[in-house]
Backbone and ligand atoms as CSV (ligand in chain L), in Angstrom:
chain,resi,resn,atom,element,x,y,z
A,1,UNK,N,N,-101.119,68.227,-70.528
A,1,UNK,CA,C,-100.307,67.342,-69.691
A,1,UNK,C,C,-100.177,67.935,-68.290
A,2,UNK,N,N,-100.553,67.104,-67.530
A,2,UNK,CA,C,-100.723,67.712,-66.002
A,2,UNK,C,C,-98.873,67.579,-65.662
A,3,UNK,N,N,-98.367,68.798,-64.882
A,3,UNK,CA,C,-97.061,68.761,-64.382
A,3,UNK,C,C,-97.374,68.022,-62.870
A,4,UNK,N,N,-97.794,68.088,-62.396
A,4,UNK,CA,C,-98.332,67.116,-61.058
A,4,UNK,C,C,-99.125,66.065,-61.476
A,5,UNK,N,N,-98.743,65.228,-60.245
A,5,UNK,CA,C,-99.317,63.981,-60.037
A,5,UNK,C,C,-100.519,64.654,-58.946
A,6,UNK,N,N,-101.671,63.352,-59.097
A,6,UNK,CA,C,-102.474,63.858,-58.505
A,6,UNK,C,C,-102.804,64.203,-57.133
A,7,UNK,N,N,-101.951,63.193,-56.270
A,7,UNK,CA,C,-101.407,63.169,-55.086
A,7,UNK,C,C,-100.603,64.144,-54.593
A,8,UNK,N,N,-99.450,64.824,-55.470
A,8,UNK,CA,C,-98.925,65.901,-55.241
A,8,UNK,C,C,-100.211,67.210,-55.165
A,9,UNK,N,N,-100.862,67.116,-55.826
A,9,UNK,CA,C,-101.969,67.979,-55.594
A,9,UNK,C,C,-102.537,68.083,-54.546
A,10,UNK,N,N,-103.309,66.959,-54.247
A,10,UNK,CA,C,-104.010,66.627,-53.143
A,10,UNK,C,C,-102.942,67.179,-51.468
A,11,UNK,N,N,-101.738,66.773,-51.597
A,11,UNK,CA,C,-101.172,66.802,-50.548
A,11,UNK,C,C,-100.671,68.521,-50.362
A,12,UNK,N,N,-100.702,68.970,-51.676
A,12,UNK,CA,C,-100.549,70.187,-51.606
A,12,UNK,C,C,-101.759,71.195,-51.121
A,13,UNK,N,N,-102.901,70.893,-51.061
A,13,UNK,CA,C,-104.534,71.457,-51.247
A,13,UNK,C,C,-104.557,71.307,-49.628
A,14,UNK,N,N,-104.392,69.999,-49.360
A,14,UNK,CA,C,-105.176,69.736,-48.114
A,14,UNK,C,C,-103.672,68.973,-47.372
A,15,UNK,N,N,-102.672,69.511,-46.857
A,15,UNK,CA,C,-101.458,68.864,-46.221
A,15,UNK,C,C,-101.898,68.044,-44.737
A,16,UNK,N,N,-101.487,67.267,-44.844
A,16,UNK,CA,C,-101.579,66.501,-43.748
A,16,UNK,C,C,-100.184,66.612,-42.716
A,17,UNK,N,N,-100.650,67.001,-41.193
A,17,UNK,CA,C,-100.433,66.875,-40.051
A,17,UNK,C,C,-99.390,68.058,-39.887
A,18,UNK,N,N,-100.017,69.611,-40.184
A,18,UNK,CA,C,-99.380,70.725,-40.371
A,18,UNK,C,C,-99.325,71.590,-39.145
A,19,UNK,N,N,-98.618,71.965,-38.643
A,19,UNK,CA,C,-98.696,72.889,-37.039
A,19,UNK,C,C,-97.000,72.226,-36.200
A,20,UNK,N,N,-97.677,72.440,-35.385
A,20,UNK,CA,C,-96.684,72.524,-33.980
A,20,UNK,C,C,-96.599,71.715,-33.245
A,21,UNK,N,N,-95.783,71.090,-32.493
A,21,UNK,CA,C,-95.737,69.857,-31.163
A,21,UNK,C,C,-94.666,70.949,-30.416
A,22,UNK,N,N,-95.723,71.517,-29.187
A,22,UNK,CA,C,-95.236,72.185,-28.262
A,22,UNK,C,C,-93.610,71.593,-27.541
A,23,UNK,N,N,-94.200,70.247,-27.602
A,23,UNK,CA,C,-93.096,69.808,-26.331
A,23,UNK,C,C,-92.228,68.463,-27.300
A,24,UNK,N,N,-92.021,69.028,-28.206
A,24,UNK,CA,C,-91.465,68.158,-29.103
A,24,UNK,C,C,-90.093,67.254,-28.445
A,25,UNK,N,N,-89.796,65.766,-28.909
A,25,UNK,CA,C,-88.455,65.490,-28.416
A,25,UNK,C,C,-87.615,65.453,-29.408
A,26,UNK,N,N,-87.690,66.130,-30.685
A,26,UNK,CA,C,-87.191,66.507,-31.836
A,26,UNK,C,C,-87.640,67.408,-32.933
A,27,UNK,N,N,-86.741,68.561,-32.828
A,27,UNK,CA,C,-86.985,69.206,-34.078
A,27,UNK,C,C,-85.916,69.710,-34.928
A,28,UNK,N,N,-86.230,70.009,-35.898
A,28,UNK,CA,C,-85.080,69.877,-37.151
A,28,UNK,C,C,-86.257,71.000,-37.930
A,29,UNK,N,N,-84.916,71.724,-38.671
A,29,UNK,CA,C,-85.222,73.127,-39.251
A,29,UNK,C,C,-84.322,72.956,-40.984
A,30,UNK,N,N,-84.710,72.870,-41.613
A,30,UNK,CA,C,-83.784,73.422,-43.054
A,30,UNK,C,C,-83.830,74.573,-44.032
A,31,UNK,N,N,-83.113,74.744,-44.962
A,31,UNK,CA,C,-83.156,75.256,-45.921
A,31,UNK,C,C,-83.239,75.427,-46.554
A,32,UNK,N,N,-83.594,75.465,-48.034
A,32,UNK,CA,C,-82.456,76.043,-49.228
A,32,UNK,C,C,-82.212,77.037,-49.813
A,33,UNK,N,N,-80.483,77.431,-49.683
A,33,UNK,CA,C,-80.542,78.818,-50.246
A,33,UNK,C,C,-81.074,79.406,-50.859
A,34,UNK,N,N,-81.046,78.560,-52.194
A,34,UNK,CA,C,-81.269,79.375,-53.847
A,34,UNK,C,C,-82.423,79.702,-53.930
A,35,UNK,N,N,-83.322,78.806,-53.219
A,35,UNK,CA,C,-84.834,79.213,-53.420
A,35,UNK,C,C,-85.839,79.730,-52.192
A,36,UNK,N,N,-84.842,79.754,-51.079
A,36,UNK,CA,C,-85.463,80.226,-49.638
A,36,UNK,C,C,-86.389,80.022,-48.730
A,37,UNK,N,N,-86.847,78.767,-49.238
A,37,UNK,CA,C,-87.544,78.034,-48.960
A,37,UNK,C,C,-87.125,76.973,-46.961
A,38,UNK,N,N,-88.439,76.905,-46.871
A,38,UNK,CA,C,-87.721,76.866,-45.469
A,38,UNK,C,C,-89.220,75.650,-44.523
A,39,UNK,N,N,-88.520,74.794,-44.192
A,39,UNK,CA,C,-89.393,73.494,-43.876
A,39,UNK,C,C,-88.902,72.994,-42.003
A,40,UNK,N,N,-89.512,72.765,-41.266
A,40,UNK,CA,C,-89.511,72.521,-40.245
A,40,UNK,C,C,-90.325,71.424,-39.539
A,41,UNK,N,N,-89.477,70.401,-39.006
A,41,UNK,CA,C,-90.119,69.003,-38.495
A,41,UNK,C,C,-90.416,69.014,-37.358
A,42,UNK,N,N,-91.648,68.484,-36.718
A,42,UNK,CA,C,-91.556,68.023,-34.938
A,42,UNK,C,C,-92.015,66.677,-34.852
A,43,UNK,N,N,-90.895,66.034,-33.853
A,43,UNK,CA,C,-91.570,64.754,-33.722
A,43,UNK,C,C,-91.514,64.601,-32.446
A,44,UNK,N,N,-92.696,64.043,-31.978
A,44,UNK,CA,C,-93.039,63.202,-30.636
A,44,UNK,C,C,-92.748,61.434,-30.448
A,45,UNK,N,N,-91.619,61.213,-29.351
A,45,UNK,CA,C,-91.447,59.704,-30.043
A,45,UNK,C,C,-91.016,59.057,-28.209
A,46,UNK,N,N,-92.049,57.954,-28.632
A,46,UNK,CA,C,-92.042,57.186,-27.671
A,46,UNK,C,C,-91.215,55.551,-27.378
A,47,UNK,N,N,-90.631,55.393,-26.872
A,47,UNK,CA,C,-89.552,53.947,-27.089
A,47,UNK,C,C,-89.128,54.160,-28.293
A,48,UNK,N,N,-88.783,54.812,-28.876
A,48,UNK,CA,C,-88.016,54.868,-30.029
A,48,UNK,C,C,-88.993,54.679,-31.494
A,49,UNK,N,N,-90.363,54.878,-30.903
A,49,UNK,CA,C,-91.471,55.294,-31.848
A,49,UNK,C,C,-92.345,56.587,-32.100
A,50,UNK,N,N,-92.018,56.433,-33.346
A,50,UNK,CA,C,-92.698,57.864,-33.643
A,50,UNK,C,C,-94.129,57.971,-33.408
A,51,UNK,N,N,-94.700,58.831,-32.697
A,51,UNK,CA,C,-95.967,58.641,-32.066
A,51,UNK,C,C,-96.671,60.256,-32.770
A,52,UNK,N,N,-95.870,60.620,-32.881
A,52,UNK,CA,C,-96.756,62.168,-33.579
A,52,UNK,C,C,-95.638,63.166,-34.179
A,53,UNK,N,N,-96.297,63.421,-35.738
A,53,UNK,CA,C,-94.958,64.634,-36.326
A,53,UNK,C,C,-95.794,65.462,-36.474
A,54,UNK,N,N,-95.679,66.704,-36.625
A,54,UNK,CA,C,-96.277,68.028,-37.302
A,54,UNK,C,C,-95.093,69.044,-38.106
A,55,UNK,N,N,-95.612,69.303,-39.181
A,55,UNK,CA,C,-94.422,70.185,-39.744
A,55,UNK,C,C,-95.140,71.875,-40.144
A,56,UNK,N,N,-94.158,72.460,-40.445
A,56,UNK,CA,C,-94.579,74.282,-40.931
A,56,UNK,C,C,-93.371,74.563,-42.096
A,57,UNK,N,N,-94.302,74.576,-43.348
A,57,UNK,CA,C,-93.345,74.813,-44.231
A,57,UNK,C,C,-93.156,76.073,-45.020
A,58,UNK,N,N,-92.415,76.884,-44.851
A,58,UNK,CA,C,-93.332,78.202,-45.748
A,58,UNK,C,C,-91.892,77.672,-47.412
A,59,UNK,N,N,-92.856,77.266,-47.902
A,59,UNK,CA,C,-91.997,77.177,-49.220
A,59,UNK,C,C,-92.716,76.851,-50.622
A,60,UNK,N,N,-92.958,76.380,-51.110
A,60,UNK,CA,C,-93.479,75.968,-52.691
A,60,UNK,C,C,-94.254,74.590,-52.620
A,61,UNK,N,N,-95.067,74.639,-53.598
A,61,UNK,CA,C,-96.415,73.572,-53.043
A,61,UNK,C,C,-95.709,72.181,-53.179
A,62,UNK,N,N,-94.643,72.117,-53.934
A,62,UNK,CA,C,-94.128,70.781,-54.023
A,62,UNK,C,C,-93.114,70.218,-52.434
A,63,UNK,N,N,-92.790,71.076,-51.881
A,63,UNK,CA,C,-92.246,71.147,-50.665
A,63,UNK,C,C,-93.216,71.097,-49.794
A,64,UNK,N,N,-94.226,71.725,-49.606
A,64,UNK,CA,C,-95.727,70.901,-48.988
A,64,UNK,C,C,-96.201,70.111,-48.935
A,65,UNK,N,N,-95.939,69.354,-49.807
A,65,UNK,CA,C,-96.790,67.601,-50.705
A,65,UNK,C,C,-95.507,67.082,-49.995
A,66,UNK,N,N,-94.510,67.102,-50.149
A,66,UNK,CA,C,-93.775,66.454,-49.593
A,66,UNK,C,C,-93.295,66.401,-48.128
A,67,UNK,N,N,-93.421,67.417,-47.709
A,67,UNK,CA,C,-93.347,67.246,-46.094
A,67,UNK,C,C,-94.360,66.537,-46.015
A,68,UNK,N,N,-95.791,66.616,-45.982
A,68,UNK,CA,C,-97.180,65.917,-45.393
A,68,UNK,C,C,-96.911,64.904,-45.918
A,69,UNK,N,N,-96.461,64.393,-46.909
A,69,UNK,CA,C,-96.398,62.950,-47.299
A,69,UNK,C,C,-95.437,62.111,-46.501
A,70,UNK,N,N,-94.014,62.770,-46.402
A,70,UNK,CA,C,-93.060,62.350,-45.376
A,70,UNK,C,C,-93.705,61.994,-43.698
A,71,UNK,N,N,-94.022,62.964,-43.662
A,71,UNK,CA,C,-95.289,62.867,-41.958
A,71,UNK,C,C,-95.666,61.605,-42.110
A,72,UNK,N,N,-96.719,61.221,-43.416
A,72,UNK,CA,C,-96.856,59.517,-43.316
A,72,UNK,C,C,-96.599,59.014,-43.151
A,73,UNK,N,N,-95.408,59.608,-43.902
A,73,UNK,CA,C,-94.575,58.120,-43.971
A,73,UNK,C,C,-93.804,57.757,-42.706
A,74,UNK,N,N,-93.456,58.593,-42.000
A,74,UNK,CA,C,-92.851,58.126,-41.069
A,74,UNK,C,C,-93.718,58.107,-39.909
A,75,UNK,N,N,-95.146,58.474,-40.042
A,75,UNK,CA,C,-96.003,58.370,-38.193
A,75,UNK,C,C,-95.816,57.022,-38.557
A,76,UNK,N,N,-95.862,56.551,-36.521
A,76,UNK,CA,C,-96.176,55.187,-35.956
A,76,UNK,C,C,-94.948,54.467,-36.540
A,77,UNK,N,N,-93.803,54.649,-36.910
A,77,UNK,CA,C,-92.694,54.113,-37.187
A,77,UNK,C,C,-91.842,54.242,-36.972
A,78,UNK,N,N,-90.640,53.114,-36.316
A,78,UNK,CA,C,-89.323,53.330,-35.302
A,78,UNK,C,C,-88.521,54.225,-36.497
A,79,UNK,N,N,-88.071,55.096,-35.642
A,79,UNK,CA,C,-86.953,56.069,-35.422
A,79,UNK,C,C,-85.576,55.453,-36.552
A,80,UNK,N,N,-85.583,54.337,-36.550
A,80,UNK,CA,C,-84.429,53.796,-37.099
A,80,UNK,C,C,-84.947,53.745,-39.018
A,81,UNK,N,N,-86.089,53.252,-38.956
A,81,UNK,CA,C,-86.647,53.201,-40.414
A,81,UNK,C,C,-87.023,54.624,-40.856
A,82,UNK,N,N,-87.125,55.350,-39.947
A,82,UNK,CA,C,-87.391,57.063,-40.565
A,82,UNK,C,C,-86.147,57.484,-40.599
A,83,UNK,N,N,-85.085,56.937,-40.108
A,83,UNK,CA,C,-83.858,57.857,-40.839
A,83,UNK,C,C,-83.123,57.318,-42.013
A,84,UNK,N,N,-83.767,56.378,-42.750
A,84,UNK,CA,C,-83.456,55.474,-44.153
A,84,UNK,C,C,-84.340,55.890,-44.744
A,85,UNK,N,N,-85.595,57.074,-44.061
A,85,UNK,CA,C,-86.317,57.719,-45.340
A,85,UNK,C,C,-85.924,58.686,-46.146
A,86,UNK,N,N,-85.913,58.718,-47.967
A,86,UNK,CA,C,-84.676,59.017,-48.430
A,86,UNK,C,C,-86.219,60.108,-49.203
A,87,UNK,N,N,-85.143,61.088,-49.993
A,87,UNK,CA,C,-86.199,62.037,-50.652
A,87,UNK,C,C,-87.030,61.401,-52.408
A,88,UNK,N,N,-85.871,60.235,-52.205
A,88,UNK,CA,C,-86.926,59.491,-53.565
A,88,UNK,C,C,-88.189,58.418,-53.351
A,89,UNK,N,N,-87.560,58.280,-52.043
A,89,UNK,CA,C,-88.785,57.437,-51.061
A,89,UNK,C,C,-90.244,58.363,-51.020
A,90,UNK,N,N,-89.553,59.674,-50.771
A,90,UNK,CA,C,-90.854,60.671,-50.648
A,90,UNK,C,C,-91.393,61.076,-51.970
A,91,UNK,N,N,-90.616,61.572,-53.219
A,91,UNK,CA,C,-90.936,61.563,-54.414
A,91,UNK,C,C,-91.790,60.459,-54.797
A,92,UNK,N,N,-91.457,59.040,-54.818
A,92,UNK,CA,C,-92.144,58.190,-55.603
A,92,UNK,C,C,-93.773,58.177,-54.660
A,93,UNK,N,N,-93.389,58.625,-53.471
A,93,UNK,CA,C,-95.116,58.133,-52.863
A,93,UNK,C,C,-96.238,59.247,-53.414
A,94,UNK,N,N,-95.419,60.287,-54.049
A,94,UNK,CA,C,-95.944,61.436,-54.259
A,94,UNK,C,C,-96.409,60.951,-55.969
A,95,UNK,N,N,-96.278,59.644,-56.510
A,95,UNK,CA,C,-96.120,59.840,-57.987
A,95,UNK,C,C,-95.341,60.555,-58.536
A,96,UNK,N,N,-94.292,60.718,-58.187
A,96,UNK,CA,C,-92.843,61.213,-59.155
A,96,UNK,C,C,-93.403,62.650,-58.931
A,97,UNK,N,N,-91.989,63.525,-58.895
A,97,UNK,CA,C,-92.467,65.260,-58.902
A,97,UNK,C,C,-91.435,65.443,-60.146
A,98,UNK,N,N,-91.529,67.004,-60.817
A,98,UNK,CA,C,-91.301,66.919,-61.823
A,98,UNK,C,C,-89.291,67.364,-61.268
A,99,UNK,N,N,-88.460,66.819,-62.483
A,99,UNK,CA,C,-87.056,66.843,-61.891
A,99,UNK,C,C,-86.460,67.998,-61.590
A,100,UNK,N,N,-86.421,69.101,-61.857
A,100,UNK,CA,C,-86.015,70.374,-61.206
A,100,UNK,C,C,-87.114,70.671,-59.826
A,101,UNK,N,N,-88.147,70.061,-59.859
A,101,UNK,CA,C,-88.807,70.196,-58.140
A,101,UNK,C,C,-87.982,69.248,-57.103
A,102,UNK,N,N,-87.281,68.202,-57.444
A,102,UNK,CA,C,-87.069,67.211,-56.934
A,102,UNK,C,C,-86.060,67.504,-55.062
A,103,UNK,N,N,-85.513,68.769,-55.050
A,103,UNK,CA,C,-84.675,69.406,-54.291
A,103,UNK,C,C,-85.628,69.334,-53.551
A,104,UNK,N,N,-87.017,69.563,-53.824
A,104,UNK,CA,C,-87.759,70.222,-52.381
A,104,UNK,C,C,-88.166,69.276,-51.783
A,105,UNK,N,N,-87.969,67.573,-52.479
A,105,UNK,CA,C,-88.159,66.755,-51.365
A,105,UNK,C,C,-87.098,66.271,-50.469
A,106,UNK,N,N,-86.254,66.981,-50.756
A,106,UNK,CA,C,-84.756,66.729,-50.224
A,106,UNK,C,C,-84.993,67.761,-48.545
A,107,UNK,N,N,-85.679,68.566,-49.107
A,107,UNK,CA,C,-85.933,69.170,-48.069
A,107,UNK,C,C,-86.707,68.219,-46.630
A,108,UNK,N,N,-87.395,67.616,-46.990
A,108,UNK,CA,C,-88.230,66.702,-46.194
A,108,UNK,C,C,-87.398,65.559,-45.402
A,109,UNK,N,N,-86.614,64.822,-46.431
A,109,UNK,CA,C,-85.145,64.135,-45.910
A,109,UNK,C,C,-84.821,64.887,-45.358
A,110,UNK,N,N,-84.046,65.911,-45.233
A,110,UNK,CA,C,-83.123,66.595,-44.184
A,110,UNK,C,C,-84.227,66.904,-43.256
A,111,UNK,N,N,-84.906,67.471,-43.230
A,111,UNK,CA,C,-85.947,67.996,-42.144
A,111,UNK,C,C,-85.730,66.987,-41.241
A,112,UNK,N,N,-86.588,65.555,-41.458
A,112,UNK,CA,C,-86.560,64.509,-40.370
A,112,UNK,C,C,-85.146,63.959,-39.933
A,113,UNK,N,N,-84.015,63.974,-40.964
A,113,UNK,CA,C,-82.937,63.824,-40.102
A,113,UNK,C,C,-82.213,64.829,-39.447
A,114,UNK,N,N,-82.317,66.029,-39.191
A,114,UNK,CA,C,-82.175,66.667,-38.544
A,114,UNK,C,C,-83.054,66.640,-36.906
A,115,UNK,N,N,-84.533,66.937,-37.280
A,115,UNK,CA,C,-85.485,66.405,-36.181
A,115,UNK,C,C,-84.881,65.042,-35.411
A,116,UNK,N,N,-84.530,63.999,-36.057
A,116,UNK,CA,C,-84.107,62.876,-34.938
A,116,UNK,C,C,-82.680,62.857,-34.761
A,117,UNK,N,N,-81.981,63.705,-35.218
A,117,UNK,CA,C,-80.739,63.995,-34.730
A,117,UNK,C,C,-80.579,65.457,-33.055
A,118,UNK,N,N,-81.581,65.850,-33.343
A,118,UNK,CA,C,-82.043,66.476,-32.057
A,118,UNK,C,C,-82.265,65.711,-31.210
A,119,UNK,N,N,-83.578,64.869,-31.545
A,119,UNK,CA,C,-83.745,63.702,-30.559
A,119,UNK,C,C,-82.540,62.954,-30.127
A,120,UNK,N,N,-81.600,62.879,-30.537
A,120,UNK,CA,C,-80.378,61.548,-29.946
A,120,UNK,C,C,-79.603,62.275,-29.292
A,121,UNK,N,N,-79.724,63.643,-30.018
A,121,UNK,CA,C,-78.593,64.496,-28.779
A,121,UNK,C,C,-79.450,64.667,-27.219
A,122,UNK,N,N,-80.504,65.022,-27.514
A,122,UNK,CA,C,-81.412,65.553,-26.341
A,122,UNK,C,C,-81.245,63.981,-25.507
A,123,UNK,N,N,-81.134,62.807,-26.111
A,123,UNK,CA,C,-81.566,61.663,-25.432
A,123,UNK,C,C,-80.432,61.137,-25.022
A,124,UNK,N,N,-79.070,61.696,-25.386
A,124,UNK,CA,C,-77.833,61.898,-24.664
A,124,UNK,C,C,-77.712,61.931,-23.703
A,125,UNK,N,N,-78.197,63.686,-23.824
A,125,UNK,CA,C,-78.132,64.669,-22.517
A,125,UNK,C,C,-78.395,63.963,-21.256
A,126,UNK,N,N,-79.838,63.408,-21.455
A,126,UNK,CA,C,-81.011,62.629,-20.283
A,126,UNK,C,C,-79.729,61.479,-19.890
A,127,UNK,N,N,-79.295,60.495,-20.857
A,127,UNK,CA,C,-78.686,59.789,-19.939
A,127,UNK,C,C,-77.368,60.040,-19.184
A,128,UNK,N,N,-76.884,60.883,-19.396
A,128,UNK,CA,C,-75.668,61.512,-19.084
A,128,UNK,C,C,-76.053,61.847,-17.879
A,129,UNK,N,N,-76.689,62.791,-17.957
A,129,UNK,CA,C,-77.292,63.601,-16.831
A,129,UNK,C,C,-77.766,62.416,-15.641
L,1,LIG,FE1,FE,-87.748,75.626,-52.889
L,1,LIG,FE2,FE,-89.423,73.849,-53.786
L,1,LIG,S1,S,-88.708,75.601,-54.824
L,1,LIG,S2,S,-88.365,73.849,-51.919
């Protein structure tokens, strides 16, 4: 009995859209204690569209599959529908992860709402200023 789905594999082997956005207008950093695991979002976003994410995750392959899958899910999509992306949203695209992994897609949720909670402060600042 395979404990992964095959997609979780795949996304784990070969992650999609992994690195850095130098000049990011959002980034968001998380945690989790217990397992120390540690995931980091950048997004590039234009009119209130997401135009480019890259993430760096140093954590467990199921926290890999799920950031790169999250990246999907949210490139080329307003800002408003990526912060209603929830970690079962990211689980199910993954074919279900097994239920004690399930935290590490939580990680991916917080990641991007953190990342566009940067963005709204930073996009504060600008109009304030
Ligand atoms: Fe920590 Fe998966 S075990 S994120």
């Amino acid at each position: 009995m395979a404990l992964y789905s095959e997609k979780v594999m795949d996304h784990f082997r070969n992650p999609r859209n992994v690195g850095v956005i130098e000049d990011a207008d959002g980034v968001g950093e998380v945690g989790n204690a217990k397992c120390g695991d540690i995931m980091k979002m950048y997004l590039k976003i234009d009119n209130d569209i997401i135009t480019d994410v890259k993430f760096e995750t140093f954590g467990c392959g199921s926290a890999i599959a799920s950031s790169s899958m999250a990246t999907e899910l949210i490139k080329g999509r307003p800002v408003d529908e990526a912060l209603q992306l929830t970690n079962k949203a990211v689980a199910e695209a993954l074919d279900g992860l097994p239920d004690y992994k399930m935290h590490c897609s939580v990680l991916a949720e917080e990641a991007i709402k953190n990342a566009l909670d940067d963005y709204h402060s930073k996009k504060d600042l600008k109009t304030e200023g």
